[in-house]
C-alpha positions, 0 to 999 in steps of 0.5 A: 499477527495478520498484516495491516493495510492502510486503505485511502480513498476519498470515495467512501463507496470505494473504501466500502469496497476495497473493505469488504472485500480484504475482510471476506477474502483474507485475514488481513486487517484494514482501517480506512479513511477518506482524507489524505491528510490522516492517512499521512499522519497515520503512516507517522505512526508505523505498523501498516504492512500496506498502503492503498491509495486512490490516485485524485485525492483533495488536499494531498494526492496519491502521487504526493501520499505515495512519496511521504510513506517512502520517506517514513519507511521505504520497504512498505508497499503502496498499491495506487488505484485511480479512475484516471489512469494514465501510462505516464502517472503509471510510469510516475508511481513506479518510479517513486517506488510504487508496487502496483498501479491499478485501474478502476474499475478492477476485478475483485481477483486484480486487487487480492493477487496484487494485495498478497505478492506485495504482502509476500514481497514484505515478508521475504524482505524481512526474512532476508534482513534477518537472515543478513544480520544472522550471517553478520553477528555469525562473523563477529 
């Protein structure tokens, strides 16, 4: 089953993009939007192995999506992307458990290679929590 990503960005250009080029370079699969406020209410309901949000957003920031996803489910990966970028909201994203923090505007290979270690990173950890729970019901 591909992996699901989660893409959120209020410049419908920009969401074309990042769209376009997941689809023609990986099998991963991608649903879009341009409000903030449904990508929160979509993360309720699960299933995104990887979230990508735009820093500046109306109604509900990067910085503020980033923080609710962690609450829902603190394994999932959230890539911040901004035209805006600063050392301090980088440093701010890393600290409320962002993977990446990426500038606009970034190369196709930027995105993919830090789109494929998040995804990798996902994996390992379900692996090793396996392999945990396997040790586990081993010593019972």
């Amino acid at each position: 089953m591909a992996e699901k990503i989660l893409i959120v960005d209020d410049e419908p250009d920009m969401l074309k993009l990042l769209n376009m080029i997941i689809k023609e370079k990986t099998p991963y699969e991608t649903i879009t939007t341009n409000n903030p406020l449904e990508a929160r209410e979509l993360s309720t309901q699960g299933g995104f192995d990887l979230v990508i949000a735009d820093l500046k957003m109306p109604g509900l920031d990067g910085m503020e999506l980033l923080e609710a996803i962690k609450r829902m489910d603190k394994d999932i990966p959230v890539i911040i992307i901004t035209a805006y970028g600063t050392v301090e909201s980088a440093v701010e994203s890393m600290q409320k458990g962002g993977f990446d923090f990426i500038t606009k505007p970034f190369r196709k290979e930027q995105i993919l290679y830090t789109i494929d270690k998040a995804l990798k990173m996902v994996k390992l950890n379900k692996e090793n929590k396996m392999l945990k729970e396997q040790l586990k019901a081993k010593d019972k």
